[in-house]
Residue frames relative to the residue before (quaternion, step in Angstrom):
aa qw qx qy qz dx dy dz
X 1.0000 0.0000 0.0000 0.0000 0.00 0.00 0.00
X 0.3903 -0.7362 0.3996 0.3821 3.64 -1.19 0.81
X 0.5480 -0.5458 0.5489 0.3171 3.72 -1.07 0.55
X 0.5689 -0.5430 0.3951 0.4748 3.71 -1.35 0.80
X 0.6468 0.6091 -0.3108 0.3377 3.93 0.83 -0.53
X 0.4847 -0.7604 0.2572 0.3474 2.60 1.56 0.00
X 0.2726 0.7873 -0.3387 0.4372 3.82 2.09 0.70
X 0.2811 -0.6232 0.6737 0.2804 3.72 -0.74 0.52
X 0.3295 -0.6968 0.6145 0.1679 3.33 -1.18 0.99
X 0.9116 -0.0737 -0.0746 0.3974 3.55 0.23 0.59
X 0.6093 -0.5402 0.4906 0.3101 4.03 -0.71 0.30
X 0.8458 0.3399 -0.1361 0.3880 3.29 1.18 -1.28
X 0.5891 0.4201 -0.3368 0.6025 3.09 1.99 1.06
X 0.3654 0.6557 -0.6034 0.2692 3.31 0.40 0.88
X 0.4684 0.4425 -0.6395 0.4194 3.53 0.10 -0.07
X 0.6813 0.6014 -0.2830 0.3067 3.67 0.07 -1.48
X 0.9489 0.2296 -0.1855 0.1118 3.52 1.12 -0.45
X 0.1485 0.7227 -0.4213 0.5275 2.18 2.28 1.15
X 0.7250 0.1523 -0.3596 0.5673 4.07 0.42 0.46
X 0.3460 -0.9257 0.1459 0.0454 2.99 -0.03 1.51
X 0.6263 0.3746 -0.2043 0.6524 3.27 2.27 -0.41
X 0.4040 0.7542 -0.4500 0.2560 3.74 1.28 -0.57
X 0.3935 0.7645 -0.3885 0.3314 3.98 1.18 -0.29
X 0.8585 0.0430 -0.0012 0.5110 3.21 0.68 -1.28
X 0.7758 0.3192 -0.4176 0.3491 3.58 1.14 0.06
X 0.7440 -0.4960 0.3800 0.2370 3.55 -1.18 0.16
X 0.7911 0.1705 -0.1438 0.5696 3.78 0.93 -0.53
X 0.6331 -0.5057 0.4990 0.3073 3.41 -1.09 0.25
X 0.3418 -0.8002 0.3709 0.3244 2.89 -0.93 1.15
X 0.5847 -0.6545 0.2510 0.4084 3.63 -0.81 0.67
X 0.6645 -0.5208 0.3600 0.3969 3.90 -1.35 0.34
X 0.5045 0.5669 -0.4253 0.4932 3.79 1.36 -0.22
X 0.6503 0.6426 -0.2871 0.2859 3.31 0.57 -1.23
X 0.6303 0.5998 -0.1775 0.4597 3.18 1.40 -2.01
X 0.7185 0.4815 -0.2112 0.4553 3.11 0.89 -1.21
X 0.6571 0.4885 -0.3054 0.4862 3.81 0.61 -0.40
X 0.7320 0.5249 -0.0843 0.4262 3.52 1.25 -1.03
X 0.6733 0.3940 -0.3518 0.5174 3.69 1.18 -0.89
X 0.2567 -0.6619 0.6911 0.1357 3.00 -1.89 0.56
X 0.5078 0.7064 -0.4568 0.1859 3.61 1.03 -0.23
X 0.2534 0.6920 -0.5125 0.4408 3.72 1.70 -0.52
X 0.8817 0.1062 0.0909 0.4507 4.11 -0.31 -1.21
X 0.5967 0.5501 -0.4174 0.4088 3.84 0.94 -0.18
X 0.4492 0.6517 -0.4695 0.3913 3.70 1.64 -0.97
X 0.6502 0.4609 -0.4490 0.4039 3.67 0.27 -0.15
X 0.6939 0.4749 -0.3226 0.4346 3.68 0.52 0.18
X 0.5659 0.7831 -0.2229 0.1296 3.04 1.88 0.32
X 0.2478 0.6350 -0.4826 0.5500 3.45 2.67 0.15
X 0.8490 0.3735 -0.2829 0.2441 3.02 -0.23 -1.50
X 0.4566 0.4948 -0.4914 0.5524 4.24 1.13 0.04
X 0.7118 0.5072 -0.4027 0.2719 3.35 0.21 -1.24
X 0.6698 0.4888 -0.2622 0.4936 3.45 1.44 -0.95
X 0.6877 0.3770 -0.3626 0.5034 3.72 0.71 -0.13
X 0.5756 0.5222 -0.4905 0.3941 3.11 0.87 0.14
X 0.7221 0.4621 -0.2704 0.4380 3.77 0.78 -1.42
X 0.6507 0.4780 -0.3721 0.4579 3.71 1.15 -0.21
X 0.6965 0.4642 -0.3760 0.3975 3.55 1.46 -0.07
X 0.4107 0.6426 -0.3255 0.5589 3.07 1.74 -0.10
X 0.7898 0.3907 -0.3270 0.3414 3.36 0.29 -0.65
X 0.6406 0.3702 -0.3417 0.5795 3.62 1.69 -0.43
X 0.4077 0.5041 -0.5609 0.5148 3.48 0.96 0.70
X 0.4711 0.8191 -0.1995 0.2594 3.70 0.81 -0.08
X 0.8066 0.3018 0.1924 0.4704 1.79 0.37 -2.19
X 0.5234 0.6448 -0.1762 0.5285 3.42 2.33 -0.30
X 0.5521 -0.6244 0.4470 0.3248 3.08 1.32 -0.62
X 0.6314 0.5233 -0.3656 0.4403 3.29 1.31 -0.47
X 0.8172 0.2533 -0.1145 0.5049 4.01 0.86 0.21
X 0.3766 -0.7013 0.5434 0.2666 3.20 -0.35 1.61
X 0.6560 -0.5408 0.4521 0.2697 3.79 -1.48 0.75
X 0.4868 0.6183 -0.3692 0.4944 3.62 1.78 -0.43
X 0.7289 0.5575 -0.1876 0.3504 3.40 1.12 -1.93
X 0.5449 0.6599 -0.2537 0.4509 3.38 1.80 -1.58
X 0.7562 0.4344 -0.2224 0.4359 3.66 0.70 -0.93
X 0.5536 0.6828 -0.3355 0.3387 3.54 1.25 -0.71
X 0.5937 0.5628 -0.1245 0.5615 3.13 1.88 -1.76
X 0.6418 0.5791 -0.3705 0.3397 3.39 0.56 -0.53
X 0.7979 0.1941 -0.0656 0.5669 3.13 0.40 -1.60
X 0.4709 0.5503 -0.5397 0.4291 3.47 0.48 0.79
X 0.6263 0.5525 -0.2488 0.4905 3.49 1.48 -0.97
X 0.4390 0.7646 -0.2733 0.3846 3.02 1.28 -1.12
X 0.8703 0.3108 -0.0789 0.3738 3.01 0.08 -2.08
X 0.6070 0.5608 -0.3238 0.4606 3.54 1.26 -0.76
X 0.6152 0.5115 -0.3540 0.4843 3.71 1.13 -0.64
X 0.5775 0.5490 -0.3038 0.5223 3.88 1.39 -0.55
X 0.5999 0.4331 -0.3007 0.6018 3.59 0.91 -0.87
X 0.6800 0.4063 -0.4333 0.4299 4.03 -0.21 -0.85
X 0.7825 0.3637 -0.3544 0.3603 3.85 0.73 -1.21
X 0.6715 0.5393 -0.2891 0.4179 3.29 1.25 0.10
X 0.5725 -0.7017 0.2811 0.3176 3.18 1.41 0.03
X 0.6006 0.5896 -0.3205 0.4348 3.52 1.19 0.17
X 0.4590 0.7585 -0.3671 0.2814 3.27 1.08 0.02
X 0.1469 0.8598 -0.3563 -0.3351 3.55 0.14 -0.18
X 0.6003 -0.6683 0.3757 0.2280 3.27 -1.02 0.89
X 0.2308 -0.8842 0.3752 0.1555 3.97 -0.02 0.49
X 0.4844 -0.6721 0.4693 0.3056 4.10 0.22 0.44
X 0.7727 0.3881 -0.1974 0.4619 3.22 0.42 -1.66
X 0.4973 0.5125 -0.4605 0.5272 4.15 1.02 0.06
X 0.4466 -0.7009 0.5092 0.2236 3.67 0.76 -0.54
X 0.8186 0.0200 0.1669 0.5493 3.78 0.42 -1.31
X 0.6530 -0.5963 0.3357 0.3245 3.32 -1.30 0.20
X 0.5012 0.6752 -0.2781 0.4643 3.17 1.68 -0.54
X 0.7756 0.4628 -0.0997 0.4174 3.50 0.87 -1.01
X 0.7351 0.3742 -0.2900 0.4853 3.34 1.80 -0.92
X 0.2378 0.7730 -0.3345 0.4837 3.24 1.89 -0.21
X 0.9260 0.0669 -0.1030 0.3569 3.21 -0.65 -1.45
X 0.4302 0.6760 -0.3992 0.4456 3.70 1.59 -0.03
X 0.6550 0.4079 -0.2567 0.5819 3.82 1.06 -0.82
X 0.6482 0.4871 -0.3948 0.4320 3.78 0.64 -0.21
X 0.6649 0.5143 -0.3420 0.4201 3.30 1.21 -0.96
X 0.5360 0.7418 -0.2403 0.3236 3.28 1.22 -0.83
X 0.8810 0.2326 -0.0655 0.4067 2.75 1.02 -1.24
X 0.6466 0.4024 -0.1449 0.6316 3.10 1.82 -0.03
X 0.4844 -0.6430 0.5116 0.3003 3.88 1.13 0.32
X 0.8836 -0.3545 0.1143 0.2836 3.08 -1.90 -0.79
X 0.4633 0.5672 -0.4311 0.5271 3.13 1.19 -0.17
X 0.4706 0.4897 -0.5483 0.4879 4.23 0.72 0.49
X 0.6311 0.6617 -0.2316 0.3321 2.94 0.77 -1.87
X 0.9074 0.2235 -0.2088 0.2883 3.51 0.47 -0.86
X 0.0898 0.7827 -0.5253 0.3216 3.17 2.15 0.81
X 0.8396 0.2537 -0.2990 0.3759 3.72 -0.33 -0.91
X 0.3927 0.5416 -0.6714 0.3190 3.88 0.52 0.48
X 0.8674 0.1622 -0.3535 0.3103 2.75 -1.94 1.03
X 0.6518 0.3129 -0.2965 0.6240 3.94 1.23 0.28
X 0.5046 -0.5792 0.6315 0.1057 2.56 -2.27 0.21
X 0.3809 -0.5533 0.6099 0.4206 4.04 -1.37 -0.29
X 0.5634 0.4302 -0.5201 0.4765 3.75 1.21 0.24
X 0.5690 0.4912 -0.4048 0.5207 4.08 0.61 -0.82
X 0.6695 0.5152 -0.3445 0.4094 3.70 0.48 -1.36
X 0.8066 0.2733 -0.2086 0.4808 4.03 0.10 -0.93
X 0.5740 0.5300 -0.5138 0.3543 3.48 0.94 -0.53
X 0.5102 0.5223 -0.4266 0.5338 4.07 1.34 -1.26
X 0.7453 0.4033 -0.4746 0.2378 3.79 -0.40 -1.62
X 0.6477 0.6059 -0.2676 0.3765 3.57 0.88 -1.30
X 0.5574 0.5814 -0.2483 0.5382 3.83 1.23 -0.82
X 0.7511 0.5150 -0.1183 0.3957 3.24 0.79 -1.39
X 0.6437 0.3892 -0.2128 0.6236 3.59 1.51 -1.14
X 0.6126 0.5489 -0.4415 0.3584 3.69 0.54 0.03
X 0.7086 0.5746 -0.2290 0.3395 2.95 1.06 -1.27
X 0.7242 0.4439 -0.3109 0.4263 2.75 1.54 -1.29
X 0.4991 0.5499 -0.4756 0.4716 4.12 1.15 -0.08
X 0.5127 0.5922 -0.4559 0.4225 3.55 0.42 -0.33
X 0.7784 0.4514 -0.2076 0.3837 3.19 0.43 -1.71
X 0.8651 0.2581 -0.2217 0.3686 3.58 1.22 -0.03
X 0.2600 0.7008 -0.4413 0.4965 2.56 1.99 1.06
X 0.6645 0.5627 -0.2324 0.4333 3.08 1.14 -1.88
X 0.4958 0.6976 -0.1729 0.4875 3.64 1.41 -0.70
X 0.7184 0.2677 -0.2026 0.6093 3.63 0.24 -1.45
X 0.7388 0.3212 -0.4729 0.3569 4.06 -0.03 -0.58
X 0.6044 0.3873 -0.5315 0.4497 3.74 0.31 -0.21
X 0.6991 0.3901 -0.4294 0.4179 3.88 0.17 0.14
X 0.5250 0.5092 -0.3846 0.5631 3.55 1.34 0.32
X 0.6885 0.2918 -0.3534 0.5620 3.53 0.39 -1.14
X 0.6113 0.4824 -0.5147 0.3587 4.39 0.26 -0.38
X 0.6283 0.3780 -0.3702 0.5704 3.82 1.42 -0.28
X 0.4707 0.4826 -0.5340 0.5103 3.64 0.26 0.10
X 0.7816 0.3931 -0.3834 0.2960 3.38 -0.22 -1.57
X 0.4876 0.7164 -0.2477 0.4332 3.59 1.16 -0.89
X 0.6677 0.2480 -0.1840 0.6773 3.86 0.70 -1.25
X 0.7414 0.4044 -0.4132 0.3406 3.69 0.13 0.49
X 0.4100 0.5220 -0.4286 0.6130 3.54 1.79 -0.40
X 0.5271 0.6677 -0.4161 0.3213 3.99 0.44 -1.16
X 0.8395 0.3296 0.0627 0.4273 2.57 0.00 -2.36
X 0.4185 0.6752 -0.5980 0.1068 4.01 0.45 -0.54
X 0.8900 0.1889 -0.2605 0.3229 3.48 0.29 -0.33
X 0.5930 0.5213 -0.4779 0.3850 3.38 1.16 1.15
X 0.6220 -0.6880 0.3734 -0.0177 2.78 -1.28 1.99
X 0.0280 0.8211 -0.5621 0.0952 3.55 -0.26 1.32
X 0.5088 -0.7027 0.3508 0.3525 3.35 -1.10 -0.01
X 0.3156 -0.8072 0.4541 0.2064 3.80 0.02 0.48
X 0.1489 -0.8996 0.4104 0.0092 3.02 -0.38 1.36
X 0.4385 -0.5939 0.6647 0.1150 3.72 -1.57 0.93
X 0.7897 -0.0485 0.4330 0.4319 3.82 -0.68 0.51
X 0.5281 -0.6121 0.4797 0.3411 3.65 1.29 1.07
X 0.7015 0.3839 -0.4351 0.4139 3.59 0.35 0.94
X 0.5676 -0.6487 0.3104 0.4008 3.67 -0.43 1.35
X 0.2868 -0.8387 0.4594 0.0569 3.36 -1.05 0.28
X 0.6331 -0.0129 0.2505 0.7324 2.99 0.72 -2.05
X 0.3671 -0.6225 0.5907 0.3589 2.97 -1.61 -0.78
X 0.0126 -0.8605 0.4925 0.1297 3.16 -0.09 0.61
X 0.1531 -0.7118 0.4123 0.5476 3.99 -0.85 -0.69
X 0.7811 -0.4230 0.2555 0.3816 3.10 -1.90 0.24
X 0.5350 0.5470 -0.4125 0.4944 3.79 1.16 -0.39
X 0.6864 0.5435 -0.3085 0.3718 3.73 0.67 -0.22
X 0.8195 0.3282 -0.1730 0.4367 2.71 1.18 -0.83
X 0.2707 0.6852 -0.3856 0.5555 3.30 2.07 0.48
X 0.6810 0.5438 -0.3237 0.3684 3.58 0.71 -1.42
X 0.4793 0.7651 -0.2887 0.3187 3.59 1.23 -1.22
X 0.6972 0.4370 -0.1706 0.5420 3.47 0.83 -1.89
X 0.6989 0.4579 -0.4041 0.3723 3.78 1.02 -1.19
X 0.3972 0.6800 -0.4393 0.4323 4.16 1.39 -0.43
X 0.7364 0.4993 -0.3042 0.3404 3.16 0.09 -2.10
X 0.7090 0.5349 -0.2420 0.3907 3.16 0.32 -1.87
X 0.5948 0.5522 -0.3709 0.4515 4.01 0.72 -0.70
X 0.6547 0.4942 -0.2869 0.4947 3.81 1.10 -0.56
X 0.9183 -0.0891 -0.3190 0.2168 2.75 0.68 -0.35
X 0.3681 0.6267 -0.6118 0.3121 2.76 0.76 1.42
X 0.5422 0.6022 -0.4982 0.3086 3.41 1.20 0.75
X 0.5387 0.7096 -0.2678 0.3669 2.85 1.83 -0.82
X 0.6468 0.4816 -0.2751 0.5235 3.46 1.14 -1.41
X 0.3742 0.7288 -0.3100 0.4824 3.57 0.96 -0.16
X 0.7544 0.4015 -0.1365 0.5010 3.32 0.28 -1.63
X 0.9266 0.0596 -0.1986 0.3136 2.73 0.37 -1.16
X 0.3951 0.6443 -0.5784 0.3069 3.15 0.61 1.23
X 0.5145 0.5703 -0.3565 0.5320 3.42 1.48 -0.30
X 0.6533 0.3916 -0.3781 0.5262 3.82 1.14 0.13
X 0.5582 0.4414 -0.3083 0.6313 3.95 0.53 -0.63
X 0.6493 0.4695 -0.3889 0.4547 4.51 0.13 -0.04
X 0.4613 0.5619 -0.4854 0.4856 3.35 1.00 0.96
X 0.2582 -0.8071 0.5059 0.1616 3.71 -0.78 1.14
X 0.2679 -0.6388 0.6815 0.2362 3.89 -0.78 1.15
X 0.7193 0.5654 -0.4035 0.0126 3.22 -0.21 -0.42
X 0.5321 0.3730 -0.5469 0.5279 3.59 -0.74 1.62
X 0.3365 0.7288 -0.4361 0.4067 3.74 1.42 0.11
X 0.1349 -0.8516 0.4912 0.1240 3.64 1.21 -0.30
X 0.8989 -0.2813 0.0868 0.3245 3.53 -1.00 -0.65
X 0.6573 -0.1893 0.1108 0.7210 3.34 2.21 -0.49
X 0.7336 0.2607 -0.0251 0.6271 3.74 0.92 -0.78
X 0.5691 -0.6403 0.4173 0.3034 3.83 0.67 0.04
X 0.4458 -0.6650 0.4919 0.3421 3.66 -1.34 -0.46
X 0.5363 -0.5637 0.5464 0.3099 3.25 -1.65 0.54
X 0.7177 0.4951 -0.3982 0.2849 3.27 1.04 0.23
X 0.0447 -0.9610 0.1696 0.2137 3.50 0.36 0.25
X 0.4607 -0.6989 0.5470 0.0140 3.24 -0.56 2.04
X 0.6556 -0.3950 0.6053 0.2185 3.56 -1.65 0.97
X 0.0963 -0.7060 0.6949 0.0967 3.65 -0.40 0.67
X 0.7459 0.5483 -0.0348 0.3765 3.65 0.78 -1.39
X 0.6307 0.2681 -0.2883 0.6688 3.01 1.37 0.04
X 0.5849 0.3379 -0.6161 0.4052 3.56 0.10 0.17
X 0.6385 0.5828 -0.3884 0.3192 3.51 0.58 -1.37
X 0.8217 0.2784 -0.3473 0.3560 3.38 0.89 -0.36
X 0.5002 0.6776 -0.3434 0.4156 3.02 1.24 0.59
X 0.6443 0.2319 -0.3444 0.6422 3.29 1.25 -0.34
X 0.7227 -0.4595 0.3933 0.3345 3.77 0.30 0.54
X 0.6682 0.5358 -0.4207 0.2990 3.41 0.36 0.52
X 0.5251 -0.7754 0.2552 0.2405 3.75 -0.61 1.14
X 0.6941 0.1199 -0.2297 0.6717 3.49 1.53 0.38
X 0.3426 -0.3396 0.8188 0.3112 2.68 -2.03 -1.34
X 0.7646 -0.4460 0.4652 -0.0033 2.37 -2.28 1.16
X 0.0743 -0.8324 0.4703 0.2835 3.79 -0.28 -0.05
X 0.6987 0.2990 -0.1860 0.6228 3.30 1.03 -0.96
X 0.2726 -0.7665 0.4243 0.3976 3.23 -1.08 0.90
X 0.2530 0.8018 -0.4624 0.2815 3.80 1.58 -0.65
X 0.7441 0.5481 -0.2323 0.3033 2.95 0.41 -1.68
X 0.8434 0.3888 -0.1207 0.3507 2.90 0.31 -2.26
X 0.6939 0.5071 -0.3158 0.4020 3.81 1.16 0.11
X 0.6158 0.3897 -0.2897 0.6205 3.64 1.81 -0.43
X 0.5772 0.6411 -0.4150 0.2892 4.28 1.06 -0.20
X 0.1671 0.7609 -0.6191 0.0993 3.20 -0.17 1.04
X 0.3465 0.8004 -0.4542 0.1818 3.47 0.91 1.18
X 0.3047 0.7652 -0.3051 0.4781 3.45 1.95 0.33
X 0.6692 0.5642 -0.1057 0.4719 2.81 0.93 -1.51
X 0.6487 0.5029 -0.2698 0.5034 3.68 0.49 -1.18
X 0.6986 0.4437 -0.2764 0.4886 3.98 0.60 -2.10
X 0.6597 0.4593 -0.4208 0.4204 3.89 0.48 -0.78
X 0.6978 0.4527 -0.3601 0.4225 3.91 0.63 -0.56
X 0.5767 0.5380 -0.4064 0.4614 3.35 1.41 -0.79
X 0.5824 0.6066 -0.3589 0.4049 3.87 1.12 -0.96
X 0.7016 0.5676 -0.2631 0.3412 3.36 0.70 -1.66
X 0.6956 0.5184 -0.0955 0.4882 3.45 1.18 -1.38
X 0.6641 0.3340 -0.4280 0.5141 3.39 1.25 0.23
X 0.6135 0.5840 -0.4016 0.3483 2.86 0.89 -0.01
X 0.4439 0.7742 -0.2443 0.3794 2.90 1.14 -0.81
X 0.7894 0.3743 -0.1777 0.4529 3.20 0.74 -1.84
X 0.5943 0.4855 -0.4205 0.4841 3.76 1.39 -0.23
X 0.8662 -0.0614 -0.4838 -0.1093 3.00 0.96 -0.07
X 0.0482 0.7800 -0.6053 0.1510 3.18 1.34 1.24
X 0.6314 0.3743 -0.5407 0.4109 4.13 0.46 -0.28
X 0.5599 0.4332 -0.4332 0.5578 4.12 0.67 0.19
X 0.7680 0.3390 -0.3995 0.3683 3.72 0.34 0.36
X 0.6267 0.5851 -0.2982 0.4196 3.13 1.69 -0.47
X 0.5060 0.6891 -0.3201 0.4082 3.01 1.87 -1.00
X 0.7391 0.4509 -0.1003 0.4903 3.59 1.04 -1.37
X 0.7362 0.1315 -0.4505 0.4876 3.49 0.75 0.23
X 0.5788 0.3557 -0.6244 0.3855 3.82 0.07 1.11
X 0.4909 0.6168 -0.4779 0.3875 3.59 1.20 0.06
X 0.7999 0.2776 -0.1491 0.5107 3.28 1.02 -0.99
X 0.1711 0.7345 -0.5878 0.2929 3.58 1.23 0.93
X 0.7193 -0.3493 0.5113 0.3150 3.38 -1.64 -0.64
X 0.7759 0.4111 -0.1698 0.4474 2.80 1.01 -1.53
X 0.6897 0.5867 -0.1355 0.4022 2.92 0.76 -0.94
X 0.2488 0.8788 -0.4072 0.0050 3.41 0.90 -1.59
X 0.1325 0.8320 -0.4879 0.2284 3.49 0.63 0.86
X 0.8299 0.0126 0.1810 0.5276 3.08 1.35 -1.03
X 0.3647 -0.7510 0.5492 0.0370 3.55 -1.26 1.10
X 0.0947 -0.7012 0.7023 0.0782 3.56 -1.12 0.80
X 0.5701 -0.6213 0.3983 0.3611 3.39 -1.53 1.23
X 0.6734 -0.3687 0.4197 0.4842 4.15 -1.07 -0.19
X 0.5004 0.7325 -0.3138 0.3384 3.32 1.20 -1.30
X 0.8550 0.2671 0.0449 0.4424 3.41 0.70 -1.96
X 0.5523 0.5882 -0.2665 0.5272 3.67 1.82 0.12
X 0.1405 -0.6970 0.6895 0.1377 3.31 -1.21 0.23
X 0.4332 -0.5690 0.6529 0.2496 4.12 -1.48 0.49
X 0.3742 -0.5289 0.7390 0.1849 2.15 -2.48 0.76
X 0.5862 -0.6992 0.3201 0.2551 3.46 -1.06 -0.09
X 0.3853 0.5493 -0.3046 0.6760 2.52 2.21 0.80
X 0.4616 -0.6359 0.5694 0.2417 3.84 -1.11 0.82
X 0.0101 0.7388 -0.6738 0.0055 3.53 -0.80 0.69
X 0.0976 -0.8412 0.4313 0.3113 3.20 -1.60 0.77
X 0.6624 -0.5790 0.2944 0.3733 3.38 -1.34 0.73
X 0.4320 -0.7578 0.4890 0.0071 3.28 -0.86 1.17
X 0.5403 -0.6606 0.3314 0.4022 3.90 -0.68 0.92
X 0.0344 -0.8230 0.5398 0.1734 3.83 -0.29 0.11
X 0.4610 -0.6162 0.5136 0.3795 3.28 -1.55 0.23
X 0.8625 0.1593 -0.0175 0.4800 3.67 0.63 -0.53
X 0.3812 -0.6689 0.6356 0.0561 3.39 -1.42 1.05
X 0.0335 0.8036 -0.5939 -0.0207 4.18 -0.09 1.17
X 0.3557 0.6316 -0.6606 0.1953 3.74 1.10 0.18
């Protein structure tokens, strides 16, 4: 069983603590319960990024003394192989473990004994998901931060095109100015720079490593904070652990990021289907990127191609 510090109390309980309340009560828990309780249905996606906090806590379990260099390697390439088996799809995932953290390290023990068993000294499943969650953001960020510069490099492109064709600029779908169509390409290439500065920002906030933050108050054991963090790439540590195991304010600013974006760019999709209205006909998408009505329509001259 795990100690409030969040310490396995022994090698020769590990079977026991893969069901995690079964210590003190008497019946199994029921099949509602399981079902109200697991996250593994949608947490399995955080499972690179456990596997990596897991082999970097192992390794300052090492380097502690708490794992012979025989044991350190056992954990590895057991992790190793289960992370090969999840990305391939053979893995199977178990309900009654609840989370990825639990079916994870329950199949390592299995297969490697006690030296599984003593993977979770000195952490928590609060230190353990607060890192994976930190760790999977960052990495969506990075390929967020990724997909919009290959949007705004196709934007810039239809605006070298287009700079000198002349559209109207509209007010409330009423003409305005004239503007040209390379300007108003440039618009989407602005937006998109926010936020990818934003996601930026706030990935330089969420790059802070909880891990050794243990169950609320840390451990009495004491684990390299600083060298895991820099091992899985992150640019500190935490200070408080309180903090760094209930903060899930990363989480909240990145959705607030995503969702503006979002709204720039549904105004680049609306823009393109009244461009490529009838009325409007400014513009043509390829067959490729269109769907029919069940009515024949004919195709109309346009001024621009935005495939």
């Amino acid at each position: 069983m795990q100690s409030p510090c969040g310490a396995n109390s022994g090698a020769e309980n590990f079977k026991n603590r893969f069901i995690m309340w079964k210590g003190r009560f008497s019946q199994d828990t029921s099949s509602l319960v399981q079902q109200f309780g697991e996250s593994i249905s949608y947490d399995w996606r955080l499972f690179p990024h456990d596997i990596a906090g897991s082999i970097a806590h192992a390794r300052a379990q090492s380097k502690a003394g708490l794992l012979t260099e025989k044991e350190f390697s056992e954990i590895e390439n057991g992790l190793r192989k289960i992370e090969k088996e999840i990305e391939g799809g053979t893995f199977e995932f178990r309900t009654s473990l609840e989370d990825i953290h639990m079916n994870i390290e329950a199949e390592l023990t299995k297969r490697i004994g006690a030296a599984g068993a003593k993977l979770h000294t000195a952490r928590s499943r609060n230190d353990q998901v607060a890192t994976d969650t930190r760790l999977y953001c960052r990495t969506e960020i990075d390929g967020l931060i990724g997909a919009i510069l290959g949007l705004q490099k196709a934007l810039l492109d239809r605006a070298e095109k287009y700079a000198a064709t002349v559209i109207p600029g509209y007010t409330h779908l009423q003409r305005g100015q004239p503007v040209t169509a390379g300007h108003h390409f440039l618009a989407y290439v602005e937006m998109l720079e926010r936020d990818k500065s934003r996601l930026t920002d706030c990935r330089k906030r969420l790059n802070i490593s909880p891990l050794g933050s243990g169950a609320l108050a840390g451990s009495t054991i004491n684990l390299d904070r600083r060298a895991m963090a820099a091992e899985l790439g992150f640019d500190g540590v935490t200070h408080n652990s309180m903090d760094a195991i209930a903060d899930r304010d990363y989480m909240a600013e990145l959705l607030f990021v995503i969702s503006l974006c979002g709204v720039h760019l549904s105004r680049l999709s609306e823009d393109l289907i009244l461009w490529c209205s009838a009325e409007f006909a400014f513009a043509a998408l390829s067959d490729a990127h269109t769907t029919g009505s069940s009515l024949t329509c004919r195709r109309k001259k346009t001024l621009m191609s935005v495939n």
